[in-house]
N, C-alpha and C positions, 0 to 999 in steps of 0.2 A: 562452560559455554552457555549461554543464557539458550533461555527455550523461550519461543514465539509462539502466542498465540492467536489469530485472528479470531473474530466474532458480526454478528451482524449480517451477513449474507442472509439471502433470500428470494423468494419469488417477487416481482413488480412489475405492472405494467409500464409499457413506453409510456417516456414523460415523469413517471416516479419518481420517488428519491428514497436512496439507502446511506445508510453512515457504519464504515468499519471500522470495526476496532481495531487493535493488533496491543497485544500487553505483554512484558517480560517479566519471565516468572524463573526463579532460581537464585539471579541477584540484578543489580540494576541495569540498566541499557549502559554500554559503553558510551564515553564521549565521541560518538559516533553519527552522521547521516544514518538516516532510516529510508527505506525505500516502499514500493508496493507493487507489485507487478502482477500479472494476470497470466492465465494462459484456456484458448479456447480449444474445444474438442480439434484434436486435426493441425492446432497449427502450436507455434512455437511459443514461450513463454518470452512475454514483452514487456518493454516499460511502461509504466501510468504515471506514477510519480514519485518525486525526493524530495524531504527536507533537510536543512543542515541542521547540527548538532543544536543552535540556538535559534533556531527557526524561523529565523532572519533572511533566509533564502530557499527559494525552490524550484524545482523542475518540474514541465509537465509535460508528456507527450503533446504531440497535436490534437491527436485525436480527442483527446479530453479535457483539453483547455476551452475555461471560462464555465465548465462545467464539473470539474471535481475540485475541491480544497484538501489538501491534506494540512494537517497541522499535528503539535505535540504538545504534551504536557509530559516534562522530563521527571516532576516532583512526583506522577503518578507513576511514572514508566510506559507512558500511551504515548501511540501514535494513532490518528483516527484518519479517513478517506472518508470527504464527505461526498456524495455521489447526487448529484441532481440531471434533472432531463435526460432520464438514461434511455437507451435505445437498444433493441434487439444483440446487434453487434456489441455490448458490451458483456454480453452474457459469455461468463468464465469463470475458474476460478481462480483468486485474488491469495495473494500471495503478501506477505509483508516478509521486510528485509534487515537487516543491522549490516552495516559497511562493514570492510575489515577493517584491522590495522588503526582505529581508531582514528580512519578519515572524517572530519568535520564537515568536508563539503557535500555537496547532494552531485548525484552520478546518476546515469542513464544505463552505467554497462551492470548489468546482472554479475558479470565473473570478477565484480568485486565487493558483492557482498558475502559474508560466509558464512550467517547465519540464517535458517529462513523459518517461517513457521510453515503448518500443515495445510496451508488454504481454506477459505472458505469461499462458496458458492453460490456467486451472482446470474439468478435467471430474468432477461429484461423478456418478458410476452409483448408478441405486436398487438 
């Protein structure tokens, strides 16, 4: 099973920008969607965003649209979250994902990825 790791989290004020990493380490990313999801103190773990295997397509919540990119580099085994104009509410911590089953496309739903890394931790200050 590949292991995930995110990187790059931290402290920022609103308005900032952070960029995460997420790198697979053991062997390479499957021919697989990658995802990113967060989750804040108290509430549920959600989505932020997907790309597809060739990175030709992606999802993004609402909430974070026009203000995050995710994108990959397959040769490296990265997925990165670039994160601009962040705001309070997006303090949590961030999660990257590998789809199962070596689905190609980008997904919303969590209970279909089955691999996750350990999070790393986004604090936006007002």
């Amino acid at each position: 099973q590949v292991q995930l790791v995110e990187s790059g989290g931290g402290l920022v004020q609103a308005g900032g920008s952070l960029r995460l990493s997420c790198v697979a380490s053991g062997r390479t990313f499957r021919s697989a969607a990658m995802g990113w999801f967060r989750q804040a103190p108290g509430k549920e773990r959600e989505f932020v965003a997907s790309i597809s295997w060739s990175g030709s397509s992606t999802l993004y919540a609402d909430s974070v649209k026009g203000r995050f990119t995710i994108s990959r580099d397959n040769a490296k085994n990265m997925v990165d979250l670039q994160m601009n104009s962040l705001k309070p509410e997006d303090t949590a911590v961030f999660y990257c994902a590998e789809r199962a089953r070596q689905y190609r496309l980008p997904s919303y739903n969590s209970y279909e990825y089955d691999s996750w890394g350990q999070g790393t931790q986004v604090t936006v200050s007002s």
